[in-house]
ZAMARGU-4260 file (C-alpha; in steps of 0.2 Angstrom, whole numbers, plus 5000, padded with zeros to 4 digits):
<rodrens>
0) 4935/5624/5520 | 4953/5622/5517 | 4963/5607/5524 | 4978/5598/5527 | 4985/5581/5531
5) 4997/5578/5545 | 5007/5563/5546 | 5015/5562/5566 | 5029/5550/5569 | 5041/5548/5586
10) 5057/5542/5586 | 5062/5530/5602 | 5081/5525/5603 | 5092/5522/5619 | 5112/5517/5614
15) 5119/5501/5617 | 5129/5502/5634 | 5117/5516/5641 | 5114/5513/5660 | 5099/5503/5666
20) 5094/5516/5676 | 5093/5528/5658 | 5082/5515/5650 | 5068/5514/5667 | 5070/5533/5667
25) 5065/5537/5648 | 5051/5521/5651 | 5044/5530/5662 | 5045/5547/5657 | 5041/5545/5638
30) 5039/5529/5630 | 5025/5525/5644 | 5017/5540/5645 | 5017/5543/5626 | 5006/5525/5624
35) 4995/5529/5638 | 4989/5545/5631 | 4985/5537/5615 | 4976/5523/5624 | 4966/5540/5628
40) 4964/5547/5612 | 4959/5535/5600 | 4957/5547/5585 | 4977/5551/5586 | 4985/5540/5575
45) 5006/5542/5572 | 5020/5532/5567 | 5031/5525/5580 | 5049/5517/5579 | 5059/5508/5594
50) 5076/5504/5588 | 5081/5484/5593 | 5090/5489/5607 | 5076/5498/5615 | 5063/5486/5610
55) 5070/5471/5616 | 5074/5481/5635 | 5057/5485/5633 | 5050/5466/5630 | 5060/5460/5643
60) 5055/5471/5658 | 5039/5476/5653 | 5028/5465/5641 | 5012/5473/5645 | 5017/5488/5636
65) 5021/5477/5619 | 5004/5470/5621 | 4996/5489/5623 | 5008/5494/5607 | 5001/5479/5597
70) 4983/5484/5604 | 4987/5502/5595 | 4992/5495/5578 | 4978/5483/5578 | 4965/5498/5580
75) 4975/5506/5567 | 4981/5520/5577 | 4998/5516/5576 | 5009/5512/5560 | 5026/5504/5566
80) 5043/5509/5555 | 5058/5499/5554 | 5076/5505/5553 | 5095/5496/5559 | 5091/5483/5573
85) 5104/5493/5583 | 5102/5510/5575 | 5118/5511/5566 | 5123/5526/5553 | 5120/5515/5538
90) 5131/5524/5525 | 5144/5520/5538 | 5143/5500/5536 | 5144/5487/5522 | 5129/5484/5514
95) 5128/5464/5518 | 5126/5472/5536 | 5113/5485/5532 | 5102/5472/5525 | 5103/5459/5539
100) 5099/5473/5554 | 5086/5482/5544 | 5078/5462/5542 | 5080/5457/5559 | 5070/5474/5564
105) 5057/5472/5552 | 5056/5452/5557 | 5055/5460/5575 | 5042/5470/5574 | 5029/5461/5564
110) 5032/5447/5575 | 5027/5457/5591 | 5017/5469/5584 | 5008/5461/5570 | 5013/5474/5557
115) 5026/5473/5544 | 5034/5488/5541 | 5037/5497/5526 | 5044/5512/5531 | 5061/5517/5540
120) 5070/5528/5551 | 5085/5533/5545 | 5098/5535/5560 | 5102/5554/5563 | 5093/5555/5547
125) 5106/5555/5538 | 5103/5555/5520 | 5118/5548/5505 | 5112/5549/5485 | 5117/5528/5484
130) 5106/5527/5498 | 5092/5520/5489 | 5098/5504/5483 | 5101/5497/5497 | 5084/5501/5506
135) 5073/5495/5492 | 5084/5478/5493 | 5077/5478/5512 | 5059/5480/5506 | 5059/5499/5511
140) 5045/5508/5502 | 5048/5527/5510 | 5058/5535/5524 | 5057/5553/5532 | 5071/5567/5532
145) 5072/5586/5536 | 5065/5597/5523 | 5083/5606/5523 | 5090/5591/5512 | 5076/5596/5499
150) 5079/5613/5503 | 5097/5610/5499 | 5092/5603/5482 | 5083/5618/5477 | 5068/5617/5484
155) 5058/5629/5489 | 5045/5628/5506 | 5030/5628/5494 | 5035/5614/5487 | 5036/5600/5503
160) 5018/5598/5507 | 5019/5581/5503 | 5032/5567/5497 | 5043/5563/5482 | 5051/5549/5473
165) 5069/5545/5474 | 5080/5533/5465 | 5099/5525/5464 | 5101/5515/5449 | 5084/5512/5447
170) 5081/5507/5464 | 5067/5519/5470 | 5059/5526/5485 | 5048/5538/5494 | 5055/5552/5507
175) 5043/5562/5515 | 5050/5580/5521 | 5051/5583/5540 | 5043/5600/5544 | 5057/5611/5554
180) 5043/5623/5559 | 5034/5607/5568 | 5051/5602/5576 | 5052/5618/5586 | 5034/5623/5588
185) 5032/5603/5595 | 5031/5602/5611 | 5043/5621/5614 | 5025/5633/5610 | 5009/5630/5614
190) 4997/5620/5603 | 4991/5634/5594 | 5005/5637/5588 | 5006/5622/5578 | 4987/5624/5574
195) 4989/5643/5568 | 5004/5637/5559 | 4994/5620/5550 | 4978/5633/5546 | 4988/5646/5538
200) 4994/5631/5525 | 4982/5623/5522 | 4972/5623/5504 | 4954/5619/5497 | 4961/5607/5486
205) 4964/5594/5503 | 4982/5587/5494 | 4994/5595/5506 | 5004/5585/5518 | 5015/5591/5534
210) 5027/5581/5542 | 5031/5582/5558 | 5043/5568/5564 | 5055/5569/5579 | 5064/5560/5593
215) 5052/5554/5607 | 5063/5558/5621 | 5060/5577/5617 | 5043/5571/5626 | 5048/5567/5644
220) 5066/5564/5645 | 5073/5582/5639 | 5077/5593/5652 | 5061/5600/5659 | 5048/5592/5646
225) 5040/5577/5657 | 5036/5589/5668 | 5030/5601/5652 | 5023/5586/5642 | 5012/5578/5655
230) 5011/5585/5675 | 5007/5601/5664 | 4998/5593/5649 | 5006/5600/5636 | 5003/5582/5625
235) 4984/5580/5631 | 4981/5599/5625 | 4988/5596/5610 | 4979/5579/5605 | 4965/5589/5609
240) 4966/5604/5599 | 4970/5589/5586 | 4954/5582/5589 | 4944/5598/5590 | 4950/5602/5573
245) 4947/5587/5564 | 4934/5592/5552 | 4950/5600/5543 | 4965/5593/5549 | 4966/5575/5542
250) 4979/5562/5552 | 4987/5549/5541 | 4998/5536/5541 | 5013/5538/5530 | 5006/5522/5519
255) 4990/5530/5520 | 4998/5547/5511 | 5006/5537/5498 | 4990/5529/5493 | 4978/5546/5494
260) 4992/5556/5487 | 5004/5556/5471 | 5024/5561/5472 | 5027/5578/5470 | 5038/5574/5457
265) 5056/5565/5459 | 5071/5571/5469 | 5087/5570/5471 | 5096/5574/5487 | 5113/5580/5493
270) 5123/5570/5508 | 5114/5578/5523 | 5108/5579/5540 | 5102/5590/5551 | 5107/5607/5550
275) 5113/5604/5571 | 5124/5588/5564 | 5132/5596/5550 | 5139/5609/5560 | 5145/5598/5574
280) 5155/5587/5561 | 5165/5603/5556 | 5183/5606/5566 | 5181/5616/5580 | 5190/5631/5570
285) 5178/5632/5555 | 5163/5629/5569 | 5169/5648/5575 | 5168/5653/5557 | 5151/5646/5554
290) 5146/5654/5569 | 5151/5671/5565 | 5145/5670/5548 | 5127/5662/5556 | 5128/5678/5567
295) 5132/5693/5554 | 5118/5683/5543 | 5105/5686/5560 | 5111/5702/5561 | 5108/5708/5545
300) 5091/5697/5544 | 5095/5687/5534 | 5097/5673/5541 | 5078/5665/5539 | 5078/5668/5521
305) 5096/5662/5517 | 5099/5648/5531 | 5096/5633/5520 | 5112/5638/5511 | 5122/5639/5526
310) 5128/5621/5528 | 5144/5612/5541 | 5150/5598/5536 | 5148/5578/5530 | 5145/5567/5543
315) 5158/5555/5538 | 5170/5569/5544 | 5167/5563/5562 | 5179/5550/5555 | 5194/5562/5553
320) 5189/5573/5567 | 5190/5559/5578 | 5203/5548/5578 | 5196/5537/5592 | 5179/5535/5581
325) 5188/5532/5566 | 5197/5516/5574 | 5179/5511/5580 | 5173/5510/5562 | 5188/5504/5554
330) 5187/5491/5569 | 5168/5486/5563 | 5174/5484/5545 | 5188/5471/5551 | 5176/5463/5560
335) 5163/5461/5549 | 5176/5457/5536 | 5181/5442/5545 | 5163/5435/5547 | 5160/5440/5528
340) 5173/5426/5525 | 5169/5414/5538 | 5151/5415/5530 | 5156/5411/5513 | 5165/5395/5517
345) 5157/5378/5518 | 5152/5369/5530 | 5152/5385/5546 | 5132/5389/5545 | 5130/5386/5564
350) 5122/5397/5581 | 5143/5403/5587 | 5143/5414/5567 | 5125/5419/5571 | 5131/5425/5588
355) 5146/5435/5581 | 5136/5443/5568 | 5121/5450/5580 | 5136/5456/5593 | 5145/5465/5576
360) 5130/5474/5574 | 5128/5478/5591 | 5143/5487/5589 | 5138/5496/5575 | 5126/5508/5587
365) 5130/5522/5580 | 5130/5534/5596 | 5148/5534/5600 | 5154/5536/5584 | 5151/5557/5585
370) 5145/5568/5594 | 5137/5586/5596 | 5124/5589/5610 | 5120/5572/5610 | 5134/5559/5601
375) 5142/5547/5614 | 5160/5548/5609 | 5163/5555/5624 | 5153/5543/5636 | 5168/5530/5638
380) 5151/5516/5645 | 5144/5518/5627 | 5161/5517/5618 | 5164/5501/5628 | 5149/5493/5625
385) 5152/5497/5608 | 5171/5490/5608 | 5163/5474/5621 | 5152/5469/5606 | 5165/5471/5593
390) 5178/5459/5604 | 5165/5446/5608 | 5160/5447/5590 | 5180/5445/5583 | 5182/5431/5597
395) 5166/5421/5590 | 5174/5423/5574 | 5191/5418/5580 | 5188/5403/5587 | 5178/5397/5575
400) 5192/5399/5563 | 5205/5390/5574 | 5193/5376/5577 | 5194/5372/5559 | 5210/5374/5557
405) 5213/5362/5575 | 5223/5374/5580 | 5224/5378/5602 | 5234/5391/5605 | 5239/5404/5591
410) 5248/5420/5585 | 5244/5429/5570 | 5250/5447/5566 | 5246/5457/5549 | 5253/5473/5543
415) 5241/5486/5533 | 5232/5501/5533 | 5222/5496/5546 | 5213/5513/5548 | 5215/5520/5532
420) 5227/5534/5535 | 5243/5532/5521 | 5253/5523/5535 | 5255/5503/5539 | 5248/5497/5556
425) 5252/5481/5564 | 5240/5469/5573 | 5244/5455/5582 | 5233/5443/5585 | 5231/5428/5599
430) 5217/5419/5609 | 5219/5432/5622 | 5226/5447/5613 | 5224/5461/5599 | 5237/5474/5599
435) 5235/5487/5589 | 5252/5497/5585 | 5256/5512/5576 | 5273/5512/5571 | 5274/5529/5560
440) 5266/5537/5576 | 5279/5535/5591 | 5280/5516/5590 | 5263/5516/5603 | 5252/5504/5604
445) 5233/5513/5600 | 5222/5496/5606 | 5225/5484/5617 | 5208/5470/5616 | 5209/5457/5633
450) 5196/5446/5623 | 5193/5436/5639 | 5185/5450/5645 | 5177/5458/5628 | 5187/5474/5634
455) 5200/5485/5625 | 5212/5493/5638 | 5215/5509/5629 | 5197/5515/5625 | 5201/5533/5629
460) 5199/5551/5624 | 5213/5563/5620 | 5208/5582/5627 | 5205/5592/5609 | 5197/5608/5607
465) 5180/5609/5603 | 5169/5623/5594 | 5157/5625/5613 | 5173/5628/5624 | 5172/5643/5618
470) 5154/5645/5625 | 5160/5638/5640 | 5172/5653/5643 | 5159/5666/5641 | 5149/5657/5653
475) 5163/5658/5663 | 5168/5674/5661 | 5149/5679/5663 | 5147/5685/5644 | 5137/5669/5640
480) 5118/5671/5645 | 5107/5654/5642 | 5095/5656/5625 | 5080/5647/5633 | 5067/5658/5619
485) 5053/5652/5629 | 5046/5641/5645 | 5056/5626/5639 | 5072/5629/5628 | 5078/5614/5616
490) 5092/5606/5621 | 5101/5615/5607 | 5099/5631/5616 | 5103/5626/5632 | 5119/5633/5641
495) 5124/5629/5656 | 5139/5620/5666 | 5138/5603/5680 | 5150/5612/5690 | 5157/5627/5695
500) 5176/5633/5688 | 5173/5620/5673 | 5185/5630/5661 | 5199/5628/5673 | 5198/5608/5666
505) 5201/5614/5648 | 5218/5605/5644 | 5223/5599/5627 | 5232/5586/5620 | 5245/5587/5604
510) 5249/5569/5601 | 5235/5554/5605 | 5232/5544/5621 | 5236/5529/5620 | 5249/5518/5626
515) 5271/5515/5625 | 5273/5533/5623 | 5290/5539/5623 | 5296/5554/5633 | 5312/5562/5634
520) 5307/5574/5651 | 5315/5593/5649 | 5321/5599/5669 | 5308/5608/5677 | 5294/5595/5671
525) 5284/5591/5685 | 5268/5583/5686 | 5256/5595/5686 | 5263/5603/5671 | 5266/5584/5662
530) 5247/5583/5666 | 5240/5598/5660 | 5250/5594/5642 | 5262/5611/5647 | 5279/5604/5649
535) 5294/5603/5639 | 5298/5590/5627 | 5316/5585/5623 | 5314/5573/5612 | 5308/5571/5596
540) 5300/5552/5599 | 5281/5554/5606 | 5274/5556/5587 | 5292/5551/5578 | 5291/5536/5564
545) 5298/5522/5573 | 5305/5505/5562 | 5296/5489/5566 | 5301/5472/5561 | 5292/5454/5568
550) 5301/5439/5573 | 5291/5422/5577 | 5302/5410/5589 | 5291/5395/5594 | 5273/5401/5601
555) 5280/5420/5603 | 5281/5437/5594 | 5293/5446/5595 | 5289/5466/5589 | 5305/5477/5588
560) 5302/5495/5587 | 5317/5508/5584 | 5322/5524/5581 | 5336/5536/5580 | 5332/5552/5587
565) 5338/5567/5597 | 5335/5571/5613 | 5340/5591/5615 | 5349/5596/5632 | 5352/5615/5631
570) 5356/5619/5616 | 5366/5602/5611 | 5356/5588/5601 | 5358/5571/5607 | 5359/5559/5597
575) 5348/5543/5602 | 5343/5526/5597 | 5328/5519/5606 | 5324/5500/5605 | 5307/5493/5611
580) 5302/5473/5610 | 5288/5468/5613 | 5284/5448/5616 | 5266/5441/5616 | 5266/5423/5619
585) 5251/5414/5611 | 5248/5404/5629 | 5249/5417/5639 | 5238/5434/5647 | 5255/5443/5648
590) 5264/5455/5638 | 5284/5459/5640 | 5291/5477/5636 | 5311/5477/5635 | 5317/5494/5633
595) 5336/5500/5625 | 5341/5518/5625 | 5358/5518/5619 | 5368/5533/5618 | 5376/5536/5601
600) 5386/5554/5606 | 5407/5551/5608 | 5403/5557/5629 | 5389/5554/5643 | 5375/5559/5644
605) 5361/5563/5658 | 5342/5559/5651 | 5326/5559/5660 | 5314/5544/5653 | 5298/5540/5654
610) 5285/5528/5646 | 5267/5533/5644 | 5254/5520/5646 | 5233/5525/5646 | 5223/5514/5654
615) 5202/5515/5655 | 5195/5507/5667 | 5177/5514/5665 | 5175/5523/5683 | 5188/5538/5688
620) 5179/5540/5707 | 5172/5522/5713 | 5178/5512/5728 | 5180/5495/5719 | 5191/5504/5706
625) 5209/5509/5712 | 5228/5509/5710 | 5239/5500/5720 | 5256/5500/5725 | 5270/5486/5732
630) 5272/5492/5749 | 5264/5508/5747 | 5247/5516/5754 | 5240/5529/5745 | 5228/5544/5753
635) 5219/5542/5738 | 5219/5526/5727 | 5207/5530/5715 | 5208/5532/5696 | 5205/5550/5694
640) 5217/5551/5706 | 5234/5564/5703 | 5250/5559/5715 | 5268/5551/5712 | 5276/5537/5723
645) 5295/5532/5721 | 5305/5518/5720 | 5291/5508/5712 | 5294/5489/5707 | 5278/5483/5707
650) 5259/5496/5700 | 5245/5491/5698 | 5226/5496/5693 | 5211/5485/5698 | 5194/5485/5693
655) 5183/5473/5706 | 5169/5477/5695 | 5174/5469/5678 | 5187/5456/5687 | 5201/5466/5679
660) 5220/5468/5689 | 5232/5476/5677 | 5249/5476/5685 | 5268/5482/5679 | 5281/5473/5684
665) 5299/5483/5682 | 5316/5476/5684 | 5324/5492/5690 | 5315/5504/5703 | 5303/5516/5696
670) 5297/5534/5701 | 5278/5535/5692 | 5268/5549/5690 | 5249/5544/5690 | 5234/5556/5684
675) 5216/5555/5675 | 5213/5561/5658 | 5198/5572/5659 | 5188/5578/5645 | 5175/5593/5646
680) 5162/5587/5635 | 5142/5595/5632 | 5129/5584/5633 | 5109/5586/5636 | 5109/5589/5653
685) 5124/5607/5650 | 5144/5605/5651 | 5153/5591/5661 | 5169/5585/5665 | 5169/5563/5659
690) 5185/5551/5666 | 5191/5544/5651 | 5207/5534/5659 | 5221/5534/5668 | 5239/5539/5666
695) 5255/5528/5671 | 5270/5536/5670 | 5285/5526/5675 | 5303/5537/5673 | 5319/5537/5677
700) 5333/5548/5677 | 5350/5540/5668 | 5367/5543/5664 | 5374/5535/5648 | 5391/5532/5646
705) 5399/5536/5628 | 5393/5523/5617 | 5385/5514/5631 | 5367/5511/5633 | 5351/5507/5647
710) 5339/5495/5648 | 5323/5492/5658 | 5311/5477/5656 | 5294/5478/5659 | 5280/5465/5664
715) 5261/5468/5659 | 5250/5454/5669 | 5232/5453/5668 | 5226/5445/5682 | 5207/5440/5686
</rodrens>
């Protein structure tokens, strides 16, 4: 009789940040039902992985399933794998930190479970050569990832029925193959499917192994499977067909493979994903491209045989697709820098460093640094979260560092390459404050951290194309029909929008949005076009290289930001200079913009200036989130909200929620334009439309005498 070994294994992850009400539902939906069913079927064994964050939800509210998981592994049914405590991309973080969140998993779980884990998941499972190093310096023996990375390397289906042998500088592992097969027969096709498919591979010779490894919300949480999985027991069938087949289909743990089978051989993988990732991480015009080709490849049926040579990109590339995600890491290495130090000196081993490290690798999750179907970059919660830990962790950090140094209030600024991009950033640095400028990009401030409340200001979005918009305007348009190849589609296939006239959102930005943005307003501008990024630009300041210089006096910073620029009106350049100073005082929650246009032509001239500032606040529609005006009351006050109010000395947004009142204060009467940035996004449940912040436009319309020059101060207050 031929056989075959299977080796199953479920993935259970929830993001740092994700509501309360996501966790209950996936409980309930998935990770619940999943357990019960095995509590059922005692001859089912499978690996099973809960990231930190899940776990720990998990222990918190509902012990009693931690005691039925333990329960599991102690009957030998279950085998628990380790990974990143918080599920971070671990080529994306320094290895000091891969080591201590790998750890604390693996001291996790045997210390609630009873078993010490051996094996990991690998985050997206994303694979890099050096990768192997680092894992057996964790006490990692093996870890599972697509058979496409092996396939990339040359090898052929035949040849993944079982596991290879790995190494970097010596440092060797095992990686067992993911079958692609089971990923889409399991739980998309009925179980005999994946028993037909399991018969027709096996051998007399009882050595071949199949993997089937996946996520374990695709059991309850996707769209449409609890119902599928369990009111129409799709998981009992198939633990059933399982068990009626046992006689010739051999379940194993993945340390049971390794002991009852030798490696294949030894193997050396490319930088990988899988094959939905790569593409993703490629910019939206090379996504068309790979489409197209995908699409001539189908057409001409070749696509099956050729697919595994048809790779996107790197995943790292999220990094330079994404501005917003590459400050996010370049954040985390800054942070974890500062601690790295703090660690090594003498004498600072106490629970205030432990507390910055565990928040530093909270904000290493790695869900809002991409995304494709499922990446959070676009969820500005799970961002915050992310950015929140990160604060809480630099503040830790901070005040541990001034303590020592006796030091009460304090103002530190650095200039560097903060994000790795050729150009010097500034950050300034106090007990309340990290500002974050950008002086070869308009002088604009790109992070703004209130540490008393763990929350950075400017967490937004800019509006960029992305390679599904185009999906979304043959839906649109009626051209686009939804995939669903079969009674549940994955959520790969799935094509559908949250609301009706979707496309009529698609705006895009051509400069970043963030904060002290300089506009020159051509006539004609009004709001509408302002906000849908289709009005005219006189000047030449919004991305122009500004000058900046730093002047302490006492317990202020002085930043002075300049350029010399031309502001077109008609066909006659202007010439310009534009001033900004910025003073943050190391006592004080307030920051103090002075701004001074000065005229540099030999007559007048009439300009119409305006300072962009971005603001997120979390929530576009919610009753306890609003603007407010001086003397003004508006029809609509809140956050996603589009109007203009004049003659404005005093705005403000509030946000009763966090405790948070941001308000401007202007010397000279302002007319503001305010309107949400809005991103169309895709996500599991189809296309959607996601508040990112809010825009404050404060403008004025001058005329400068020859020579002469206009000022306008500013007053940013936090108050609580």
């Amino acid at each position: 009789m031929n056989k075959i070994k299977l080796a199953l294994c479920t993935h259970n992850h929830q993001p740092v940040g994700n509501f309360d009400f996501v966790f209950e539902d996936g409980y309930h939906k998935a990770y619940l039902p999943l357990l019960e069913l095995l509590e059922k079927h005692p001859k089912i064994k499978i690996a099973q992985h809960y990231t930190g964050i899940l776990f720990e939800w998990i222990l918190e509210r509902y012990p009693d399933f931690v005691k039925t998981l333990r329960n599991l592994v102690e009957r030998g049914q279950v085998e628990m794998m380790t990974g990143g405590f918080y599920e971070p991309i671990l080529i994306n973080i320094p290895d000091r930190d891969k080591l201590g969140q790998i750890r604390k998993l693996s001291d996790f779980v045997k210390d609630h479970t009873g078993y010490d884990p051996t094996g990991m998941w690998l985050a997206e499972r994303i694979w890099e050569p050096q990768l192997p190093s680092a894992l057996s310096n964790a006490d990692i023996k093996y870890t599972v990832v697509d058979d496409s990375h092996f396939k990339t390397a040359g090898l052929s289906e035949g040849d993944l029925f079982g596991y290879y042998n790995t190494e970097d500088t010596g440092h060797v592992i095992k990686i067992f193959p993911i079958s692609e097969k089971l990923r889409y027969t399991i739980p998309f096709q009925e179980p005999e499917a994946t028993i037909d498919y399991l018969r027709s591979v096996a051998t007399e010779d009882e050595d071949r192994l199949v993997v089937f490894a996946d996520d374990g919300e695709k059991f309850g949480i996707w769209p449409g499977t609890y119902e599928h999985c369990y009111q129409n027991m799709w998981l009992e069938r198939f633990f059933t067909a399982l068990e009626d087949n046992l006689d010739w289909i051999e379940l194993v743990h993945f340390t049971e493979a390794i002991e009852k089978l030798p490696p294949q051989g030894n193997v050396y993988l490319p930088t990988a994903s899988y094959r939905e990732m790569m593409e993703w991480a490629l910019p939206s015009k090379a996504i068309h491209e790979y489409e197209e080709f995908e699409s001539q490849l189908k057409q001409s049926f070749l696509f099956d045989r050729y697919k595994v040579f048809v790779r996107g990109g790197f995943w790292r590339n999220f990094l330079a697709k994404y501005p917003e995600s590459n400050n996010m890491h370049k954040k985390s290495l800054y942070v974890s820098e500062k601690i790295r130090k703090l660690a090594e000196q003498k004498g600072i081993r106490n629970k205030s460093l432990e507390q910055a490290q565990d928040n530093l690798w909270a904000g290493q999750c790695n869900c809002p640094y991409w995304h494709g179907v499922f990446g959070g970059l676009y969820l500005n919660n799970i961002r915050s979260a992310v950015y929140s830990h990160m604060i809480k962790a630099e503040t830790l950090a901070d005040d541990i560092k001034a303590k020592k140094e006796k030091r009460d209030a304090w103002i530190d600024s650095k200039v560097f390459d903060f994000d790795a991009d050729g150009h010097d950033e500034l950050v300034v640095e106090t007990r309340d404050w990290n500002l974050y400028f950008a002086p070869h990009r308009g002088g604009s401030i790109f992070e703004m951290d209130y540490k008393p409340k763990s929350f950075n200001l400017l967490d937004t979005m800019s509006r960029r194309e992305e390679g599904y918009h185009r999906k979304l305007l043959e839906l649109a348009s009626g051209h686009q029909q939804n995939e669903d190849g079969g009674d549940v589609a994955s959520i790969h296939d799935k094509i559908t929008a949250k609301e009706e006239n979707l496309h009529e959102h698609l705006h895009y930005d051509w400069y970043r949005r963030c904060s002290l943005i300089d506009h020159f307003l051509s006539p004609g501008t009004d709001i509408q076009s302002f906000k849908s990024n289709k009005y005219g630009e006189a000047g030449d300041f919004v991305t122009g290289a500004y000058s900046c210089e730093t002047k302490a006096a006492k317990d202020t910073l002085n930043i002075v930001l300049a350029r010399s620029g031309v502001v077109k009106d008609g066909d006659r350049d202007n010439k310009v200079e534009l001033i900004k100073k910025v003073s943050i005082n190391a006592r004080r929650s307030n920051v103090k913009y002075v701004y001074t246009v000065k005229n540099q032509e030999a007559e007048p001239i009439e300009l119409w200036f305006g300072i962009e500032f971005n603001y997120s606040l979390l929530a576009g529609h919610a009753p306890d989130r609003y603007y407010h005006f001086e003397n003004i009351t508006l029809d609509d006050p809140d956050l996603a909200s589009t109007g203009a109010v004049s003659n404005v000395r005093k705005a403000g947004l509030k946000d009763e929620w966090m405790g948070i009142d941001i308000q401007m204060i202007f010397d000279k009467p302002a007319d503001i334009w305010r309107f949400p940035i809005e991103t169309i996004s895709q996500s599991e449940g189809g296309f959607e439309r996601v508040y990112q912040s809010s825009v404050l436009l404060p403008h004025w319309k001058v005329n400068i005498p020859a020579g002469g020059e206009w000022e306008i101060k500013i007053m940013q207050e936090i108050l609580e």
